[in-house]
C-alpha positions in Angstrom: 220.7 -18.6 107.8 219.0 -18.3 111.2 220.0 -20.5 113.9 217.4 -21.2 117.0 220.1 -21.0 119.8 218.9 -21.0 123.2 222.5 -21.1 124.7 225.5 -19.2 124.1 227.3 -20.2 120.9 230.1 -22.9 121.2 233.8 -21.5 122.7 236.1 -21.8 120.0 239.2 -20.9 122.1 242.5 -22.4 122.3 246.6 -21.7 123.3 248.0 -19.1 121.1 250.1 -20.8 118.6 252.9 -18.9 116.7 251.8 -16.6 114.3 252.5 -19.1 111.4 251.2 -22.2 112.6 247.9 -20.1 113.7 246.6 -18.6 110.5 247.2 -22.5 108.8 244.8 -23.4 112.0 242.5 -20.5 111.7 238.8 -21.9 110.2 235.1 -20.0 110.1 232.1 -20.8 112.3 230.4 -22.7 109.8 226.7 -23.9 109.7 228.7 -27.1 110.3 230.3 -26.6 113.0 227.5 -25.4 114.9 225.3 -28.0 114.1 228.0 -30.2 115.8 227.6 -28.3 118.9 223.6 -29.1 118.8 222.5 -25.5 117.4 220.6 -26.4 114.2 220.7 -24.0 111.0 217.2 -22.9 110.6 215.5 -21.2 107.5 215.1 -17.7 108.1 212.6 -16.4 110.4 211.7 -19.6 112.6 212.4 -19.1 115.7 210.7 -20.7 118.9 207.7 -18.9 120.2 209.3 -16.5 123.1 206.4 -13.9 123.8 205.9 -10.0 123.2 207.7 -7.0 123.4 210.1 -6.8 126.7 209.8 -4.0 128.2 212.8 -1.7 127.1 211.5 1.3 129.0 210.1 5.1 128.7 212.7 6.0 126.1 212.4 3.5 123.0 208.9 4.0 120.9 208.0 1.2 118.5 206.1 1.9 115.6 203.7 -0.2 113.0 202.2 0.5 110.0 198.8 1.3 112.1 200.5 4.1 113.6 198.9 7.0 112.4 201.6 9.0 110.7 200.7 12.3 112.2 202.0 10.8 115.8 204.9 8.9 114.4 205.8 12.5 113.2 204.5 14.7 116.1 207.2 12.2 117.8 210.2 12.8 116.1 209.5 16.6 115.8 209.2 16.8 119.4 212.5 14.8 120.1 214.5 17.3 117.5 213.5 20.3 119.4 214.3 18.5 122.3 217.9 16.8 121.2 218.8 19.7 118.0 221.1 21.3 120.7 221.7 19.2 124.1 224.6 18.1 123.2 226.0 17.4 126.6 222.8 16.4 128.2 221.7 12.9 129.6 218.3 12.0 127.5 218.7 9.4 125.0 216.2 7.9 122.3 215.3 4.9 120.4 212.9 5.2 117.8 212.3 1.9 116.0 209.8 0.6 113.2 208.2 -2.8 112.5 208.2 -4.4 109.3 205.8 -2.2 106.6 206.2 1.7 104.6 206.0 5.1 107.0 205.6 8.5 105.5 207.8 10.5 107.9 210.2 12.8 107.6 212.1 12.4 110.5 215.2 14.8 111.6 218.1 13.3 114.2 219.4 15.2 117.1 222.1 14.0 119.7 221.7 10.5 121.2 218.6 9.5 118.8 219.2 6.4 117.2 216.6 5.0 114.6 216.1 1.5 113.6 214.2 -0.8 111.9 213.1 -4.0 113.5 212.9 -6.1 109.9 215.4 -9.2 109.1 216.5 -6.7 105.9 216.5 -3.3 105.3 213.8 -3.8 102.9 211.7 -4.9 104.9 210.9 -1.2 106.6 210.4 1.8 103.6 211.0 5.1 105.2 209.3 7.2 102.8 210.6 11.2 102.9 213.9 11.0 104.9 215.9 9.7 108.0 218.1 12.6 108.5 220.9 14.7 109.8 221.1 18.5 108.9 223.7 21.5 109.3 223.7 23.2 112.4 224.2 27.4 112.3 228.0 27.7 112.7 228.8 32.1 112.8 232.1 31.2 112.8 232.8 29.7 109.9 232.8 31.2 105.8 229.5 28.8 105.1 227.8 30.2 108.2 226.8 26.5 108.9 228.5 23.4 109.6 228.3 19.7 111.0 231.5 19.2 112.5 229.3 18.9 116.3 226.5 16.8 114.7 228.0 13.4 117.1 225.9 10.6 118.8 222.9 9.5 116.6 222.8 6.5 114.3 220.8 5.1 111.5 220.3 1.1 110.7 218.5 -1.2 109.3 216.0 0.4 107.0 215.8 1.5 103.6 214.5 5.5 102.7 213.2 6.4 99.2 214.1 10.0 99.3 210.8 12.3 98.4 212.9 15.4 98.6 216.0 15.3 95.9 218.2 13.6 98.7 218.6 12.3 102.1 220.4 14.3 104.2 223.0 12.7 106.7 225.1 15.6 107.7 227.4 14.7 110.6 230.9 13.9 112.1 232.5 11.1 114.4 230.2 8.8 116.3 226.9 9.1 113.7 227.6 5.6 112.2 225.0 4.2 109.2 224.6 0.9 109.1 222.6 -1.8 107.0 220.7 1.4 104.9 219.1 1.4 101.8 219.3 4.4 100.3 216.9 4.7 97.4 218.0 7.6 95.9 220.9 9.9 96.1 222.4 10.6 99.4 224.5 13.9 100.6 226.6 14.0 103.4 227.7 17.8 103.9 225.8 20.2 105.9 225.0 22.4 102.4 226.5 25.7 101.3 229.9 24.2 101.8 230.0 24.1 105.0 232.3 21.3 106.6 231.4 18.1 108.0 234.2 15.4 109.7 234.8 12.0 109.9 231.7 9.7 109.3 231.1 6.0 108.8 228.9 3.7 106.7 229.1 0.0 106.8 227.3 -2.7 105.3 224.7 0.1 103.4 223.5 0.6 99.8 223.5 3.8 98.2 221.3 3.8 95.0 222.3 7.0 93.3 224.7 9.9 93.8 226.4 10.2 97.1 227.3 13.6 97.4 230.2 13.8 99.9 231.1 17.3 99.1 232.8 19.0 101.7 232.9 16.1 104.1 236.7 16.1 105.3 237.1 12.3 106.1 235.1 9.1 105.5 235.0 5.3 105.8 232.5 3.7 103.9 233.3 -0.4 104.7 231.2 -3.4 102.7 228.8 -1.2 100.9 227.2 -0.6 97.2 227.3 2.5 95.8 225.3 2.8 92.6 226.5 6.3 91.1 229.5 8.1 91.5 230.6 9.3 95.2 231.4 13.2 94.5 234.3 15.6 96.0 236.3 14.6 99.2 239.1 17.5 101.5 241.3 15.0 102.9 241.2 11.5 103.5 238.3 9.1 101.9 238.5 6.0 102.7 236.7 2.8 100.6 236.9 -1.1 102.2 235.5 -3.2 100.4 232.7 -1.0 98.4 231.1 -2.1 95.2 231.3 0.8 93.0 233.9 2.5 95.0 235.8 5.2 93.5 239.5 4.5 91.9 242.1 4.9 93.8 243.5 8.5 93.3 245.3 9.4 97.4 246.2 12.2 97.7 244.2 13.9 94.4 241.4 13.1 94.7 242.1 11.9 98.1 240.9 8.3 98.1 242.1 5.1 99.2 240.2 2.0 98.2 240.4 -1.3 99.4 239.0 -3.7 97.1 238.1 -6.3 100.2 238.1 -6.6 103.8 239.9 -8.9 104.9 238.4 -9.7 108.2 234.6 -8.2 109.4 231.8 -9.5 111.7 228.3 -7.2 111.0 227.0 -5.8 114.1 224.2 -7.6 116.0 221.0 -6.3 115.3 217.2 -6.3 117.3 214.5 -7.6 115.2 210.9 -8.9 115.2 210.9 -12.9 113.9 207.6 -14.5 111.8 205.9 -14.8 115.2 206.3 -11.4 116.5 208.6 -12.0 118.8 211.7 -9.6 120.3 215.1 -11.4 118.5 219.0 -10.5 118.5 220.5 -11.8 115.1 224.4 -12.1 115.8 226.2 -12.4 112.3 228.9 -14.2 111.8 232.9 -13.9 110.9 233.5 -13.3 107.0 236.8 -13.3 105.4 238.0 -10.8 102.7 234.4 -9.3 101.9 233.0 -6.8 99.7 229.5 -5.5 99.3 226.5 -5.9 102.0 225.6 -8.9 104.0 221.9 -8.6 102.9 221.5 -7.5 99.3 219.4 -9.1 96.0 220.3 -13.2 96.4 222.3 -13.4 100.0 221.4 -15.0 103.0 223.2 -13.5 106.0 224.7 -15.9 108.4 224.9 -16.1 111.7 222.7 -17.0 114.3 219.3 -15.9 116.5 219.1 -15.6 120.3 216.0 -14.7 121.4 215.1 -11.3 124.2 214.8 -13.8 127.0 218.4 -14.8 126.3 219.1 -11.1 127.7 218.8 -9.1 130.6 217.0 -5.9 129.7 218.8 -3.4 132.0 217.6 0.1 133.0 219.4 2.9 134.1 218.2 2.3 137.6 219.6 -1.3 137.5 222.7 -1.2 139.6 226.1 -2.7 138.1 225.8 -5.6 140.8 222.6 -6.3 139.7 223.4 -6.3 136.0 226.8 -8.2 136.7 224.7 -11.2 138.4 223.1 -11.4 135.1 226.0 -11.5 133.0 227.3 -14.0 135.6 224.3 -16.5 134.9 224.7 -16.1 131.6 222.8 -13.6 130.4 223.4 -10.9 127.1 223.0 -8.0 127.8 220.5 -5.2 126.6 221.1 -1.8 127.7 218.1 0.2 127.2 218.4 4.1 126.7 219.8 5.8 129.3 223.4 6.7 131.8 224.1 4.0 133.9 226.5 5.5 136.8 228.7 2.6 137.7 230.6 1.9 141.2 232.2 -0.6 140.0 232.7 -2.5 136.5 230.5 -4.8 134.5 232.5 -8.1 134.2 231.8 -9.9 130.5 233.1 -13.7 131.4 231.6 -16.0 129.1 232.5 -16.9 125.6 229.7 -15.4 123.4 228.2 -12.9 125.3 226.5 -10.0 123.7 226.0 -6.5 124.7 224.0 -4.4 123.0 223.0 -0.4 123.3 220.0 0.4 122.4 219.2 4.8 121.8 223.1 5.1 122.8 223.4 4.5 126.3 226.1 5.9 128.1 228.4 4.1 130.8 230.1 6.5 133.6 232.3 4.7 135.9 231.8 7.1 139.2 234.6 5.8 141.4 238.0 5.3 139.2 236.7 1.4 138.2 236.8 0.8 134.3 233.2 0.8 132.6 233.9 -2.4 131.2 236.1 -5.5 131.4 235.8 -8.5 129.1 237.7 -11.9 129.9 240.2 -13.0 127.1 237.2 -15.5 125.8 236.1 -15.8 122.1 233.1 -14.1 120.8 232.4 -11.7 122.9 230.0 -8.7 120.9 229.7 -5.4 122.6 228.3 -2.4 120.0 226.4 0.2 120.4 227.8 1.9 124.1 228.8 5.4 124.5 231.3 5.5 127.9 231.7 8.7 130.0 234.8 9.2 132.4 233.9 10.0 135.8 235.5 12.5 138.3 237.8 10.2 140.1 240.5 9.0 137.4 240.2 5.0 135.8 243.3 3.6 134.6 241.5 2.5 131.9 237.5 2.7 130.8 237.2 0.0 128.8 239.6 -3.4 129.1 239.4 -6.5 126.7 241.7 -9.1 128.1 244.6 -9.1 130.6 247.8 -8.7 130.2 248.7 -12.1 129.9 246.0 -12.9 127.0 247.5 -15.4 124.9 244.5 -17.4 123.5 243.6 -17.4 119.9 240.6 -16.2 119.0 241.0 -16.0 115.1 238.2 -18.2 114.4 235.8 -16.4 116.2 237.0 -13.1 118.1 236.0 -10.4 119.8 234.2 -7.7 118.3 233.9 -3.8 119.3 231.3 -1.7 117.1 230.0 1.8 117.7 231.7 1.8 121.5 232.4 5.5 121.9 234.8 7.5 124.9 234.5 10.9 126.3 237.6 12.0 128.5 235.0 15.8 130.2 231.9 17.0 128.2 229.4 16.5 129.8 231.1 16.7 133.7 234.5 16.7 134.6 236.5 13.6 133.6 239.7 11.7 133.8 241.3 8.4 132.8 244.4 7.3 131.8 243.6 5.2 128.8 240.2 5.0 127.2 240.5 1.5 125.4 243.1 -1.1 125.9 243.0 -4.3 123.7 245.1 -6.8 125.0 243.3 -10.1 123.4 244.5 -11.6 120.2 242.4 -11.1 116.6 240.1 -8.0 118.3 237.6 -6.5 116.0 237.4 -2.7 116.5 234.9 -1.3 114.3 234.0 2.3 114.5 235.8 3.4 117.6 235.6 7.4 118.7 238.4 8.2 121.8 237.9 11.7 122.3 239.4 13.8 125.6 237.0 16.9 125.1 237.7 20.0 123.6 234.2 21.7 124.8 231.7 21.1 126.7 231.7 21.0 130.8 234.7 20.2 132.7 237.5 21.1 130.3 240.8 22.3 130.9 244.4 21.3 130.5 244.6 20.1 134.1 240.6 19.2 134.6 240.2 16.1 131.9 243.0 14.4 131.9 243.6 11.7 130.0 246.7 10.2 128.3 246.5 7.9 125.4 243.3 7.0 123.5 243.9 3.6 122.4 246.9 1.1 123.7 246.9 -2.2 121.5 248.8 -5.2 123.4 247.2 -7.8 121.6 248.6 -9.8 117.9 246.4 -9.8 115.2 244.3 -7.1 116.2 241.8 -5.3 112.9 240.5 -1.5 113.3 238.1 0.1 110.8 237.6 3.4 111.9 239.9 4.5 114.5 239.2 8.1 115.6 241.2 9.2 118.3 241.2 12.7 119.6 242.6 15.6 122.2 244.7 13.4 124.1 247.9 15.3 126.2 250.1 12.1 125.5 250.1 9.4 122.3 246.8 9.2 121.1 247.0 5.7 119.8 249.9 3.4 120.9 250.1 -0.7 119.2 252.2 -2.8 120.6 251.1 -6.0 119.3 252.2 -7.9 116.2 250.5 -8.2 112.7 248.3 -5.6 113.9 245.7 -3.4 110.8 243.9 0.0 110.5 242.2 1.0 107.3 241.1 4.6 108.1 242.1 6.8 111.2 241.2 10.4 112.7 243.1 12.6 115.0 243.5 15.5 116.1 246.3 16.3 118.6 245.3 18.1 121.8 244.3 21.4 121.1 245.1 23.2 124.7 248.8 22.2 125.8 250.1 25.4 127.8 253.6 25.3 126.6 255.9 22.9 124.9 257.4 21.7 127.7 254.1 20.6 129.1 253.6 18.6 125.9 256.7 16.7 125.3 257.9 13.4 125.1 261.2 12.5 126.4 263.1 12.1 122.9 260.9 14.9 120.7 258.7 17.7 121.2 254.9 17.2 121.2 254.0 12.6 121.2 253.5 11.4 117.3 248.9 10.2 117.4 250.0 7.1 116.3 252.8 5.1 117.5 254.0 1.4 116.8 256.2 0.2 119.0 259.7 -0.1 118.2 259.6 -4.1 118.9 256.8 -4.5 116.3 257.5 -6.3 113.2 255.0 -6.5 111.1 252.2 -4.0 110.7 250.4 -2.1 108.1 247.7 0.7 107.6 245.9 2.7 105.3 244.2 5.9 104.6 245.4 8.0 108.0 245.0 12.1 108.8 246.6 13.5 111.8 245.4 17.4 112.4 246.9 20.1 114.4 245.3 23.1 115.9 247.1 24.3 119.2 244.9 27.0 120.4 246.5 28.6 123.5 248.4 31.3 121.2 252.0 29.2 121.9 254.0 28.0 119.5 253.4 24.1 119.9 255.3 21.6 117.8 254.9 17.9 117.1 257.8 16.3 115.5 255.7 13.9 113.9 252.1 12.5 113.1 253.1 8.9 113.0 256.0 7.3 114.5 256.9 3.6 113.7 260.2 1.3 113.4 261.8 1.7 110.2 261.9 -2.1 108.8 260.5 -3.2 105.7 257.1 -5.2 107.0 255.5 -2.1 108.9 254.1 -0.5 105.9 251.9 2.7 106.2 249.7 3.4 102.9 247.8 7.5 102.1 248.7 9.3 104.9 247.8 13.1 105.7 249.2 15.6 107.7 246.9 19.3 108.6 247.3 22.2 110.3 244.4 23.4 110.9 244.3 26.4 112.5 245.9 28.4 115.8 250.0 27.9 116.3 252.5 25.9 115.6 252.3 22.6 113.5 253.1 19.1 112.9 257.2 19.3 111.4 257.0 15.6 109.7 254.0 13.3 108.5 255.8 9.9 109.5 259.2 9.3 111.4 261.1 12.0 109.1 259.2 11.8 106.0 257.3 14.7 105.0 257.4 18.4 104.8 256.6 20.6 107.5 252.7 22.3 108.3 253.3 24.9 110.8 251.8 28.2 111.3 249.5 28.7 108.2 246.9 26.4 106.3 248.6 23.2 105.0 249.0 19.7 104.0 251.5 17.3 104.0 250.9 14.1 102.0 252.9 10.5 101.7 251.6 7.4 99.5 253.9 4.9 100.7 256.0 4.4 103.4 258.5 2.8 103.6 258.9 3.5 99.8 259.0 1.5 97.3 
């Protein structure tokens, strides 16, 4: 259902309970119980009459089926050559498409997002292809790869394939959402050559998806019609209709039959009338499949654009935080928005949404972002750059003292991506930090750079990825990369990850400079020794120490040895350089150090 809302939707907050008593209180937004707040379940599409198209700037193109299809081409041909290779430069694009079909055959470079503007997929037919293709790699056997192809996106639109397939050839930060692949769909770059650590969520793939020699993969509430071909390391299925068995570690997947807690990402589209509209879906429990397919009604709710501020890059953070202060969403058109000081996300509900990938950069050591410990808040679709002068953190959800419970309608984190250096110099102590209860972090990429501008053991510094405080807290794809500490540290209770990514720091200049106080090297992923209850599934941790020292981590993963912290397919790599990760989890596991290896561990504890 649609619901006409022309205020935030109701707070749903209260005192965190005990973990028990909590989950017995825990209920759904329900049409129900927003029709007792006074926002009325609508059929879908009726919205009140709001006017045109806002104006979202010089970057974003919109495109109906009038458009000749010569200039919808000439367009994305132009942005390719411009986008193929700047992958550390500033431009970023938006290409979006109105209801109706479109002959184009349109390729993606970095920080090009496409989408259509329909209330399904269906409703916009790419015919020919949306894709992402191999980039020449010298280096390595195939003499092409993907493992740069970062920063573009593709949602809300279906492609019937008029070549034999639709390319999507990338690695982290490339997420697919709400497609419709009509056809088969292949993820690796082509002649073998390696791609690492994509995402699909709520998609359909028709026919064959040929994953090949993708390394890593979450695919999360998705159909898959045909078989999904081949995997390296670490495939992970939540929630998939037609998901392979499981088989970790041969053939490496891990399969989930449900979710047990999502919220889709909010989308732009164009209502009955014609007008601009966010839909914001709604929390589901233990899901499988897409939100949209053959006899489903998504739920959730409609705000329309004049329910946001529409920021530009010029827009200044004061200005944007007076919005957000009067109660305003937020739109952030494409773009890098340098930052003196923080935006402030106060109010229950709020939404912020990135549209063509715009990037935050904090300028003067203030976070990029800090939301209040309130229920609802979205924020999706932001890329976040570190800036010279070191953060503490870049982006902060909740305080330290954070105790509310936000189970029946939490706070959601899709497609938010970090860069410690890259494009400049940067620093900052922690990218994310989650300190509010039943947090949603869906497709997260933490990565302290390994190339680009401004790299160096002592130039972008950056210590730990990921720190979760808060109980209760749900990650689907947790990538977390480079960091010269832990890369991902939880320290809340009951907390979940199905699928993570990391690779340790490649650059540490001796062991000495990269050790903790009781090992040599930090473990990626830590639970605190306080935590009690904890699980996760499907998890690589990859070495490749570059600086010709002998560099050793004791472990990938470190966690308290009691029987309700339970860690499911995990996978340990060395890669390439010196040195090696000794044990896959606390001291389980065989050592890979020095040459090409894997270690791999089903259960742990066992049993």
């Amino acid at each position: 259902m649609n619901i006409n809302q022309e205020h935030s939707a109701p707070a749903l907050s209260s005192v965190r309970t005990g973990t028990s008593l909590r989950r017995l209180l825990t209920v759904a937004v329900s049409a129900a119980t927003l029709t007792a707040a006074g926002l009325v379940p609508l059929a879908s599409g009726v919205a009140a009459h709001t006017g045109g198209r806002p104006d979202f700037g010089p970057n974003v193109f919109v495109y109906d089926p009038s458009t000749p299809v010569a200039q919808i081409q000439a367009k994305f041909d132009e942005l390719f050559a411009v986008q193929e290779e700047n992958e550390m430069g500033t431009n970023r694009y938006a290409i979006l498409f109105k209801p109706g079909r479109y002959d184009v055959n349109g390729k993606l470079g970095y920080y090009t997002t496409v989408a259509g503007l329909g209330q399904s997929p269906d409703d916009v037919d790419i015919n020919g292809a949306i894709r992402v293709i191999g980039q020449p790699d010298p280096g390595s056997a195939a003499g092409i790869s993907a493992l740069t192809n970062f920063w573009r996106s593709a949602e809300n639109l279906s492609v019937t394939p008029t070549d034999w397939s639709n390319q999507w050839a990338v690695s982290q930060a490339s997420p697919m959402r709400r497609v419709h692949i009509k056809g088969t769909l292949w993820l690796e770059p082509g002649n073998a050559g390696f791609s690492s650590g994509g995402y699909i969520a709520d998609s359909k793939v028709d026919g064959i998806t040929i994953n090949g020699s993708q390394q890593q993969w979450l695919t999360r509430d998705s159909e898959l019609g045909d078989v999904w071909t081949n995997g390296v390391w670490n495939q992970v299925f939540s929630g998939v209709v037609g998901a392979p068995e499981q088989g970790f570690p041969n053939p490496p997947y891990t399969t989930l039959p449900t979710s047990p807690v999502t919220r889709e990402k909010p989308y732009l589209y164009i209502d009955g009338r014609g007008d601009y509209r966010v839909f914001v879906p709604t929390l589901r429990h233990h899901t499988s499949g897409t939100s949209w397919g053959e006899g489903k009604r998504q739920q959730g709710y409609s705000l329309p654009i004049s329910d946001f501020f529409v920021a530009k890059p010029s827009d200044s953070e004061h200005k944007i935080n007076e919005a957000l202060a009067r109660g305003k969403h937020l739109l952030l058109t494409p773009g890098v928005y340098h930052l003196d000081r923080a935006l402030q996300v106060k109010r229950a509900n709020t939404v912020v949404l990135g549209l063509g990938m715009p990037s935050l950069a904090p300028d003067r050591g203030d976070a990029a972002l800090r939301i209040a410990d309130v229920d609802g808040v979205r924020i999706a679709g932001v890329l976040v750059d570190a800036g010279p002068r070191e953060s503490d953190v870049l982006v902060e959800v909740g305080d330290r003292h954070s105790r509310r419970n936000h189970s029946a309608n939490p706070i959601s984190l899709q497609d938010v991506f970090f860069r410690i250096g890259g494009p400049w110099v940067g620093k900052a102590k922690t990218s994310l930090v989650v300190n509010s209860d039943d947090t949603i972090i869906d497709n997260i990429w933490a990565w302290r750079g390994d190339h680009g501008n401004g790299i160096g053991w002592s130039q972008n510094t950056a210590d730990t990825g990921v720190v979760v405080n808060g109980d209760d807290v749900t990650a689907y794809g947790l990538f977390v990369e480079h960091y010269q500490k832990y890369q991902t540290i939880w320290n809340g209770e009951d907390g979940r990850t199905i699928f993570y990514q990391s690779e340790l720091p490649y650059d540490p200049p001796s062991q000495a400079a990269w050790s903790s106080p009781t090992s040599k090297g930090y473990a990626s992923y830590k639970v605190d020794r306080h935590v009690r209850e904890h699980e996760a599934w499907g998890l690589g941790v990859y070495s490749y120490f570059n600086q010709e020292v002998d560099i050793r981590a004791d472990r990938g993963i470190e966690v308290p040895q009691t029987p309700k912290v339970k860690f499911h397919n995990m996978v340990t790599v060395f890669l390439d350089g010196s040195g090696g990760i000794e044990r896959t989890i606390n001291d389980a596991g065989t050592p890979v150090v020095g040459s090409y290896g894997t270690s791999t561990i089903v259960d742990y504890p066992e049993g």
